[in-house]
C-alpha positions in Angstrom: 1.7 45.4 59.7 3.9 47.5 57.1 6.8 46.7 55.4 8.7 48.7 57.8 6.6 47.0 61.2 7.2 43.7 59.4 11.3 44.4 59.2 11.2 45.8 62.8 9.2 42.3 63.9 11.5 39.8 61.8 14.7 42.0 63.4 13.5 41.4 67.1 12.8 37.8 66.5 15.5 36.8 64.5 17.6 38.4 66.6 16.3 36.8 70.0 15.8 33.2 68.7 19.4 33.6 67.4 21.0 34.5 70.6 18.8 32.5 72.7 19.6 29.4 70.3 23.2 29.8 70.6 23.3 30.4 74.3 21.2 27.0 74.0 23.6 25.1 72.3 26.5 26.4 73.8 24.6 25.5 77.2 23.9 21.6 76.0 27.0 21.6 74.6 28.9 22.2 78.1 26.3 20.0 79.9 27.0 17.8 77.5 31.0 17.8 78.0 30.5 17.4 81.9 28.5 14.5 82.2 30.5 12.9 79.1 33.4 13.4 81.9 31.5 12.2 84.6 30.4 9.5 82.9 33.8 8.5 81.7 35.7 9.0 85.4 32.5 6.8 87.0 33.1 4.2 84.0 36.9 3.9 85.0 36.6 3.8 88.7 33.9 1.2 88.1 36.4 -1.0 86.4 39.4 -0.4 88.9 37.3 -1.1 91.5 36.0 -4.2 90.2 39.5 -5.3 89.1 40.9 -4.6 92.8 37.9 -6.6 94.1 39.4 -9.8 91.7 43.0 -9.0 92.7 42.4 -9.3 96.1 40.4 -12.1 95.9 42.6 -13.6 93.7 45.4 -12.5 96.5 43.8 -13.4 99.1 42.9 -17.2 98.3 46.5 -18.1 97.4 47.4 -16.5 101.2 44.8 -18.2 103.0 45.2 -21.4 100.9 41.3 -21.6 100.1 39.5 -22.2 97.0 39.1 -19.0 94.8 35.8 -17.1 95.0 35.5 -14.2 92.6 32.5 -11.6 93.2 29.6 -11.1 91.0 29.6 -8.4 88.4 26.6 -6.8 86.6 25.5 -8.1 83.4 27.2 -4.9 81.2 30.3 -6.0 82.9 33.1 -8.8 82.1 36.3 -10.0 83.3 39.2 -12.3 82.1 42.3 -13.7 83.5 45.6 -13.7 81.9 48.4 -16.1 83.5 51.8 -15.6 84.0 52.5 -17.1 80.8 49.7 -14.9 78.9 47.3 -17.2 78.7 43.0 -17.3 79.6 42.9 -18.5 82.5 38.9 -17.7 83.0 36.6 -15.2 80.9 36.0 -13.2 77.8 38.7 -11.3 75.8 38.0 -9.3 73.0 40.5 -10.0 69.9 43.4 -7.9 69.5 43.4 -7.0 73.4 46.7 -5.9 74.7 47.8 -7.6 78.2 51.4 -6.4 78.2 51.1 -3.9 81.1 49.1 -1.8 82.9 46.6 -0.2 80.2 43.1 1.7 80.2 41.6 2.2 76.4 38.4 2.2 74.2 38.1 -0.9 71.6 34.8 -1.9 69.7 32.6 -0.1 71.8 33.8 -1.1 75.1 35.9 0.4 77.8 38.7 -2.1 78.9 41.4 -2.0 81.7 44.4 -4.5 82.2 45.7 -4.5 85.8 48.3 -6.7 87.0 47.2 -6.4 91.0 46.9 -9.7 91.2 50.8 -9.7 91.4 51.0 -13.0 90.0 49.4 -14.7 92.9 47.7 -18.2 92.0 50.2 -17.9 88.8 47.7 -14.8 87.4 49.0 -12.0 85.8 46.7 -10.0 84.6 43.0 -9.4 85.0 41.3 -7.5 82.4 38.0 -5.8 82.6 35.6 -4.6 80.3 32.2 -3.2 79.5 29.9 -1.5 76.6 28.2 0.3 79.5 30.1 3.5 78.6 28.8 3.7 75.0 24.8 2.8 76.2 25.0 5.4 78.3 26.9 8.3 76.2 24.1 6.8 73.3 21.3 7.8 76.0 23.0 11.2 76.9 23.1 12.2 73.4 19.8 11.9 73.5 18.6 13.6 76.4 20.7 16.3 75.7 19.4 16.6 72.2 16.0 16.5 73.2 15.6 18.6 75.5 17.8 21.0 73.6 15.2 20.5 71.0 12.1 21.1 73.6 13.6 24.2 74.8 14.4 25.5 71.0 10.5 24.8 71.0 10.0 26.7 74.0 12.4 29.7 73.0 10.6 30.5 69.8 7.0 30.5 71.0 8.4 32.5 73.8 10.0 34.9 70.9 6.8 34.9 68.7 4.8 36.1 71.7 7.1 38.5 72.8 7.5 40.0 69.7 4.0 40.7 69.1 3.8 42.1 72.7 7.0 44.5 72.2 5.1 45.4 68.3 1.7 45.7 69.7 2.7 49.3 71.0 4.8 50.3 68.5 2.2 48.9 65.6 -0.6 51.1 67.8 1.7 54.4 67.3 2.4 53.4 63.6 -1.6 53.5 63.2 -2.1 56.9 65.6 0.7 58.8 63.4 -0.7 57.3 59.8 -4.3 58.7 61.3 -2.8 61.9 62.5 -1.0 62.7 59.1 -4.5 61.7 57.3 -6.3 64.4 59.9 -3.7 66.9 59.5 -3.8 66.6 56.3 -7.6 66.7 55.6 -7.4 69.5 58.3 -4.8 71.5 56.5 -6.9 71.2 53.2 -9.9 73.1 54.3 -7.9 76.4 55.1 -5.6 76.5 52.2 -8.8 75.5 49.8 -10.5 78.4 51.3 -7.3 80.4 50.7 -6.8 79.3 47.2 -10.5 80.1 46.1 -10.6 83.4 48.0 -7.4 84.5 46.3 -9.1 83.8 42.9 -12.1 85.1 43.4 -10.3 88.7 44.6 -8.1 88.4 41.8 -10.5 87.5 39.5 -13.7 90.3 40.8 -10.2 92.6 41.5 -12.3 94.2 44.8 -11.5 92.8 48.0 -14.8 92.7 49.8 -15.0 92.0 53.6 -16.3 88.5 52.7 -13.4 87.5 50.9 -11.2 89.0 53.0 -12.8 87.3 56.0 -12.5 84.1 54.2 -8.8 84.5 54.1 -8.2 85.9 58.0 -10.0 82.5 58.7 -8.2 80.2 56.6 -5.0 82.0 58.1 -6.1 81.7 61.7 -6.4 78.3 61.4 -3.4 77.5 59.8 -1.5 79.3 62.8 -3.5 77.4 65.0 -2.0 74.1 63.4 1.3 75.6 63.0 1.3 76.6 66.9 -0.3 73.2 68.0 2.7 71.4 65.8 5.8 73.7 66.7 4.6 73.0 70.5 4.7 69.3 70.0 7.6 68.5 67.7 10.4 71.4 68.1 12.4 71.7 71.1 11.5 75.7 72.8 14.1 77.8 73.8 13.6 77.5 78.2 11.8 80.4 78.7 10.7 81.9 82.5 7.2 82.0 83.2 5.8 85.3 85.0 3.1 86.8 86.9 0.6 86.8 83.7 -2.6 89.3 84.2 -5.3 86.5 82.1 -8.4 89.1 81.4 -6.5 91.0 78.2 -4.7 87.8 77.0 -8.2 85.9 76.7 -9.9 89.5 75.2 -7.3 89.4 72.4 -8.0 85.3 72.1 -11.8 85.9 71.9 -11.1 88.4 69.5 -8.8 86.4 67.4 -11.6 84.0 66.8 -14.1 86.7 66.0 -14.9 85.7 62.3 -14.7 82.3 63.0 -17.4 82.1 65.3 -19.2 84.8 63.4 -19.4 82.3 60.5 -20.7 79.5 62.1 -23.0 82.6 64.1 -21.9 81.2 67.5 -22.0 84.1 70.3 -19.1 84.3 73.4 -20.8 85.3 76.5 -17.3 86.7 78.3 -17.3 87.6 82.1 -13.8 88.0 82.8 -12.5 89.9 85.9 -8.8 90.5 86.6 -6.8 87.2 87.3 -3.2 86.1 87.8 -1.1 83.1 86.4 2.5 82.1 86.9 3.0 80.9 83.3 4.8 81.4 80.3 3.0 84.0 77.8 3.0 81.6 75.0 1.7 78.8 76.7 -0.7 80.6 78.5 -1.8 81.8 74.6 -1.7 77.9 73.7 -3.6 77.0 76.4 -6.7 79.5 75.9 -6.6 79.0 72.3 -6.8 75.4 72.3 -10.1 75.2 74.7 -11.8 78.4 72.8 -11.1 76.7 69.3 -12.1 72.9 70.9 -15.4 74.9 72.0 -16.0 76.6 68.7 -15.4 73.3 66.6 -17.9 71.3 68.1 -20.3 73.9 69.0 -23.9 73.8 67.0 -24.9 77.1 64.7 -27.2 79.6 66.6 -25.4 78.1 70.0 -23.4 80.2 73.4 -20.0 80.1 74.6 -19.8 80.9 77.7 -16.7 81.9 79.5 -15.7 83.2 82.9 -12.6 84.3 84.3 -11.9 84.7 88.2 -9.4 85.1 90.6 -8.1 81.5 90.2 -10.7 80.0 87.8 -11.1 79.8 84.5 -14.2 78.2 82.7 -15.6 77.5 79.1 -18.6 76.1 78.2 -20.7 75.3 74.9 -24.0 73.8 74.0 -22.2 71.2 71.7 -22.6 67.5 70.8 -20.9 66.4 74.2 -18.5 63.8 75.0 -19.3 60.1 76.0 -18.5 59.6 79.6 -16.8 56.1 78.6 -14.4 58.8 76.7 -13.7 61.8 79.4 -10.7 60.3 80.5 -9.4 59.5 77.2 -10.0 62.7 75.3 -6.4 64.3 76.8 -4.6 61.5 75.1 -2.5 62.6 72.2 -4.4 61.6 68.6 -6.8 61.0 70.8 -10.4 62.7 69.7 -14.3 62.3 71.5 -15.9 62.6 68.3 -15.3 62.7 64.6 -18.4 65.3 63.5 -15.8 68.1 63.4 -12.6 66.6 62.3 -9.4 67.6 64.1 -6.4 65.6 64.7 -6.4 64.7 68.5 -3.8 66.9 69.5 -5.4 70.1 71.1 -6.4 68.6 74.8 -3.7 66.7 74.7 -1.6 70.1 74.5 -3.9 71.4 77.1 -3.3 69.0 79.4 0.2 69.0 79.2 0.2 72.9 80.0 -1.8 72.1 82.7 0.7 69.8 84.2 3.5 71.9 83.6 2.3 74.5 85.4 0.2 72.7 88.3 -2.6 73.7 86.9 -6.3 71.6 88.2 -8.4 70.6 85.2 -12.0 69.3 85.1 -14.5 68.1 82.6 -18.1 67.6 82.7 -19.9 66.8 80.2 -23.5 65.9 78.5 -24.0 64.3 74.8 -26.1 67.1 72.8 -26.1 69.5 75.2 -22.5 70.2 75.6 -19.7 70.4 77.7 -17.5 72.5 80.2 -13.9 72.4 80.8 -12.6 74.2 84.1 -9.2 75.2 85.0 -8.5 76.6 88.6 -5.2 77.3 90.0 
């Protein structure tokens, strides 16, 4: 990755780690809160229960004149008995535990509550309860909560690294097809205004413009227009324009034409059989569209080779004796940057173009094709 992928990738995942982190902490945070509640209310009614349960025991024995019998308590929980005159009468106190009322508070680590239900029955005043259950089990809480706040912090970031990668894959894919388009363009670009450069010094310096030099230059031009054209189509918004009834035959004589010292150069022949047909379509696409598949012919058409193109009612077809496509790549070649073979340079964008043309106007488009012995695009309509 770039510096630039690398500050988009960081962004994303800092970003979603952050967010996701702090929804996770605020999420433990008020799990955390509720079962500290829940845990406190279950502590208390624990205790008032089992302080009712010794107050009426406590009640009942002195009623019923029978020896007291006070119920069993779990081992995390204690009890005491305070008499009328505050003293033990049975249990456990903590030191510095207040019996003067009614009273439910934390000391040392345990949760105590003073009751006076007994109603001084049997000459008891209080009863007293306690436990360090609370504490144990806010300890164990803590812990839960922590680690699985931890395991899901885990989980969040491996999440966040994959998805990252998946939402840069794409955009590190069109990073690469624009940095290879700019190097194409770029290497495409060179060869016309090279030719331009040395045919302009070589007129000025010889000071006669013969036809070679001056063929030289209508080359180098035509194919910078062709660029430019291909470009403006893809990257500047066109005025709307409304397509019309477009007679074909004298729009592809005046493409054929156009191309006339290209092919001448690389002493390529156009076979043209074009009778009189009609397209609903907008002039300059329909110049875009020809352009593009008699160029794409020319550029990977062998020396001493045939174009051949036919024009019908309907139809349109172009083919070339050139080094073919692959058909693993016929249904990739209309991709943009997309290109079947790098013998004649290019920059992936002239089928692409076509295609979309095509489209636009509901226009059918077929390929066939044969490695060294050429290919055949048809459109029909």
């Amino acid at each position: 990755m770039n510096s630039l992928e690398k500050k988009s990738f960081y962004s994303f995942l800092s970003l979603y780690i952050g967010s996701s982190l702090l929804f996770v902490l605020l999420s433990g945070y008020w799990y955390y809160t509720a079962q500290k509640n829940a845990i406190e209310s279950n502590t208390y009614y624990k205790l008032r229960h089992l302080s009712e349960s010794i107050s009426s025991a406590i009640i009942n024995s002195q009623m019923r004149g029978t020896t007291l019998s006070l119920p069993n308590v779990d081992d995390e929980y204690s009890y005491a008995l305070i008499s009328t005159d505050n003293q033990l009468v049975k249990g456990d106190l903590l030191q510095g535990i207040n019996v003067d009322g009614n009273a439910y508070y934390e000391k040392d680590g345990h949760m105590i509550l003073v009751s006076d239900g007994p109603l001084e029955h049997l000459n008891i005043k209080y009863v007293v309860v306690q436990t360090s259950q609370y504490h144990s089990m806010l300890h164990a809480l803590q812990l839960y909560v922590i680690s699985m706040m931890a395991l899901i912090a885990t989980i969040i970031i491996f999440v966040a690294w994959v998805l990252s990668k998946i939402f840069m894959r794409p955009i590190h894919q069109k990073v690469q097809q624009i940095e290879q388009f700019i190097q194409d363009i770029s290497h495409e670009l060179n060869t016309p205004i090279t030719a331009l450069q040395m045919s302009s010094k070589r007129a000025l310096q010889k000071k006669v413009y013969d036809e070679k030099i001056l063929t030289n230059i209508s080359i180098s031009t035509k194919q910078l227009y062709s660029i430019y054209k291909s470009l403006v189509y893809l990257n500047f918004n066109t005025p709307d324009q409304k397509a019309e009834h477009l007679d074909l035959k004298p729009l592809l004589e005046e493409g054929i034409l156009f191309y006339t010292e290209l092919t001448r150069a690389k002493h390529i022949e156009i076979t043209a059989e074009l009778e009189p047909s009609t397209l609903t379509i907008i002039h300059e696409r329909a110049q875009l569209l020809f352009s593009n598949l008699i160029s794409n012919a020319i550029k990977y058409s062998m020396p001493e080779t045939t174009i051949t193109i036919t024009l019908k009612e309907g139809y349109f077809s172009i083919q070339d004796e050139g080094v073919g496509i692959e058909k693993s790549k016929l249904q990739e070649i209309f991709k943009l940057y997309e290109r079947s073979s790098d013998i004649a340079g290019g920059f992936g964008v002239g089928l692409s173009i076509v295609a979309q043309i095509c489209q636009e106007f509901n226009i059918q488009i077929n390929v066939e094709s044969e490695l060294q012995k050429g290919s055949t695009f048809t459109l029909t309509w």
